[in-house]
C-alpha positions as CSV (number, residue, x, y, z in Angstrom):
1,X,0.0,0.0,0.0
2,X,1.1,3.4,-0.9
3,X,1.6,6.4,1.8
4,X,0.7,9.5,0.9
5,X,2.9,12.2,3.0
6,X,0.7,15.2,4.2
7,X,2.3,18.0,6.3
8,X,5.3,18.5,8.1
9,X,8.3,15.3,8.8
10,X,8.0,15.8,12.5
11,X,3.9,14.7,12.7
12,X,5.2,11.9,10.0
13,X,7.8,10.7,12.7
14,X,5.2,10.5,15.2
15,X,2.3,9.1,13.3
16,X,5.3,6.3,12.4
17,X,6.2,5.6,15.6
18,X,2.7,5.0,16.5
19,X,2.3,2.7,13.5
20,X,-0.3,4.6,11.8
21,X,-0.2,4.6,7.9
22,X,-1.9,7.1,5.5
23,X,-3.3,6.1,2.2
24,X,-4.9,7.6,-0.6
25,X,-8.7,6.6,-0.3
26,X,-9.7,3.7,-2.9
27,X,-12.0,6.3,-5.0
28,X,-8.5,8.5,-5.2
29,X,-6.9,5.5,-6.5
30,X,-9.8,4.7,-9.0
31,X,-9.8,8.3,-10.4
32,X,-5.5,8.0,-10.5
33,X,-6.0,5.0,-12.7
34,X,-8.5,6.3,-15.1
35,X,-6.3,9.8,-15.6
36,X,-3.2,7.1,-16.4
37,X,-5.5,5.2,-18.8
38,X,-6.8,8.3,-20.5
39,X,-3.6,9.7,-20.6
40,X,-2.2,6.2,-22.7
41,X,-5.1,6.1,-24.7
42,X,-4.5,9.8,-25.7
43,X,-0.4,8.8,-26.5
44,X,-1.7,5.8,-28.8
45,X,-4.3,8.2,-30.3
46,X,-1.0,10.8,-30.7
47,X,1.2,8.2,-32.1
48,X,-1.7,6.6,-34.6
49,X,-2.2,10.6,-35.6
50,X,2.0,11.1,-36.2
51,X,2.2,7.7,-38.1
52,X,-0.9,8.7,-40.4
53,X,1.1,11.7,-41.2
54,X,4.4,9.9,-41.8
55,X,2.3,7.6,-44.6
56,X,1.0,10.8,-46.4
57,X,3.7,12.7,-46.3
58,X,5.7,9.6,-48.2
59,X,3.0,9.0,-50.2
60,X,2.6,12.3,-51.2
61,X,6.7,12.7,-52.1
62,X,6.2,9.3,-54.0
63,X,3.5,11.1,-56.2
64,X,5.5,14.3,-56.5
65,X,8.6,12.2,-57.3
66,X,6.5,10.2,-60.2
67,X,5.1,13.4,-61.6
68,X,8.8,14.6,-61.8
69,X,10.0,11.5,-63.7
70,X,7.7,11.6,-65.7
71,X,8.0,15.2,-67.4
72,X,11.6,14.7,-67.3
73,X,10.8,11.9,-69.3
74,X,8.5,13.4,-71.3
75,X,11.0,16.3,-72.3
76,X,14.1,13.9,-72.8
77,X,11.5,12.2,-75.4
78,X,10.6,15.3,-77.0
79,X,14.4,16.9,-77.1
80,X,15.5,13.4,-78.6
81,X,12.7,13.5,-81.3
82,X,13.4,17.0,-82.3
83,X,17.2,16.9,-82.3
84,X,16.7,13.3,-84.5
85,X,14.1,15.3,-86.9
86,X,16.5,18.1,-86.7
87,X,19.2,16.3,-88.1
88,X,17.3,14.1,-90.9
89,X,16.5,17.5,-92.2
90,X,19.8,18.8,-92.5
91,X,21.1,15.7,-94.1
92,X,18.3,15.6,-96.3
93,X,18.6,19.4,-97.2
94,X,22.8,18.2,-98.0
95,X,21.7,15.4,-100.0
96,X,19.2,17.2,-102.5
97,X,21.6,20.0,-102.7
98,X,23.0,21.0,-106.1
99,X,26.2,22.0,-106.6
100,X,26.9,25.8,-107.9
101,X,29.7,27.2,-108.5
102,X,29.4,30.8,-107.9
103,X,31.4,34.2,-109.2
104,X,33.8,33.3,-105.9
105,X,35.2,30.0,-107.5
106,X,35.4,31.1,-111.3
């Protein structure tokens, strides 16, 4: 059983010496262990809350990171394509081109 210390040492010293205990009354006890239950429920509740949070913020990054990707992929694609398209036409231009021999060369 717990003693609960009221008032000053000296009346504790007596009250010792004549074997008397004091203890928190059982409704005290009761009202203790509900506060200490509350209290853990509302730490689980916290921790569920912060863990929630953790998940959506990751999944949110995920999504973010995807959506990066995927324009970065998207502009690679189109650079590629254009600098390919780019190219075929200049060759093709060179290809078709007729020779001319201008006033310069005479």
């Amino acid at each position: 059983m717990e003693s609960v210390c009221f008032g000053p040492p000296s009346f504790h010293q007596r009250a010792n010496e004549c074997r008397i205990e004091f203890a928190a009354p059982e409704h005290m006890r009761r009202i203790q262990e509900s506060h200490l239950l509350q209290s853990l429920k509302m730490a689980v509740v916290l921790a569920m809350v912060v863990h929630g949070m953790g998940l959506l913020v990751k999944t949110l990054w995920g999504v973010q990171e995807r959506r990066f990707s995927a324009t970065f992929e998207t502009m690679r694609s189109a650079a590629i394509s254009m600098t390919t398209a780019f190219v075929f036409c200049l060759l093709s231009i060179h290809r078709h081109a007729r020779p001319e021999t201008g006033l310069a060369f005479i």
